[in-house]
Steps between C-alpha positions, in 0.01 A plus 500: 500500500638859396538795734307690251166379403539644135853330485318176586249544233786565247694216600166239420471671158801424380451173636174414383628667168843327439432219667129398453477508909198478621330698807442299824317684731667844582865433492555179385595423108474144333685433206412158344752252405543538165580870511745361897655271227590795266637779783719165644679506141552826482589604807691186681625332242823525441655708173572282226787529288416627162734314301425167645194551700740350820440674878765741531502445877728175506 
């Protein structure tokens, strides 16, 4: 929850926007798996080399 109510209203638009999240109540989002599946790749997985498509973290 934000400080700011306007800040927290904000913050679940670009949610629900980017990310397909979906209000819960008053402060909770739910994004389904299919769009969980898609922020995992892009945001934990690790950088692949572009020449080989090998993780550059080994």
């Amino acid at each position: 929850m934000e400080e700011k109510k306007e800040d927290e209203k904000k913050l679940m638009s670009v949610y629900s926007s980017k990310y397909y999240a979906k209000r819960f109540g008053d402060t909770t989002m739910v994004i389904a798996d299919e769009d969980g599946d898609a922020l995992i790749a892009e945001y934990l997985t690790p950088p692949k080399d572009s020449k080989d498509g090998q993780d550059k973290s080994s």
